[in-house]
N, C-alpha and C positions, 0 to 999 in steps of 0.2 A: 225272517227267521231270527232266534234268538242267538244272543251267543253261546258257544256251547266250550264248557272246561272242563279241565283233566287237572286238579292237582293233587302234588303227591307231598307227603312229610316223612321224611327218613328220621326215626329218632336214631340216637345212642348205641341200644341194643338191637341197631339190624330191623325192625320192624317197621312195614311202611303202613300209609295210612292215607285212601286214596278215598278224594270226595271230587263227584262230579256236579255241573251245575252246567243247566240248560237243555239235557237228556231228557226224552220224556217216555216214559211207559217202560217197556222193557230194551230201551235204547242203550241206555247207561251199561247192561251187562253186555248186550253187544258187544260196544265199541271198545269194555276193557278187558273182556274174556283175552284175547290174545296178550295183553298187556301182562298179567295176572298169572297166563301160563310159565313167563320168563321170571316173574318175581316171586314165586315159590307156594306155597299154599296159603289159602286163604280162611283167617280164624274165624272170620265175624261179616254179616252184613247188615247195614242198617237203613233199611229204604224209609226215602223223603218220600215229602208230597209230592215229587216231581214222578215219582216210580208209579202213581195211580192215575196219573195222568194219561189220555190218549196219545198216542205220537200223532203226528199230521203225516200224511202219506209225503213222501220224497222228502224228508226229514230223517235224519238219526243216524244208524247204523250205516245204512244202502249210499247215503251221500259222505261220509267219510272215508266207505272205500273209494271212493270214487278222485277223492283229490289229492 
């Protein structure tokens, strides 16, 4: 399995700026919908290559709640 990241950029003015890397498909909203609900509304989304990608089954979302 690849590694999978979560980072965030707090600028100045309060706005954050979260990019994921190692998600695949529709994994990445998964794993930061809960994240996303506590950081306030969300203005913009901009899907990678990695967002058209198949997830591999027991991959992404399902094995993060998990640990």
């Amino acid at each position: 399995m690849s590694k999978q990241e979560i980072v965030f950029v707090i600028r100045s003015d309060g706005t954050v700026e979260e990019t994921t890397s190692g998600l695949l498909g529709a994994d990445c909203e998964a794993v930061t919908a809960p994240i996303e609900q506590h950081l306030g509304e969300v203005v913009g989304r901009q899907a990678t290559a990695e967002r058209y990608q198949p997830a591999a089954a027991g991959d992404g979302a399902q094995q993060q709640g998990q640990r």
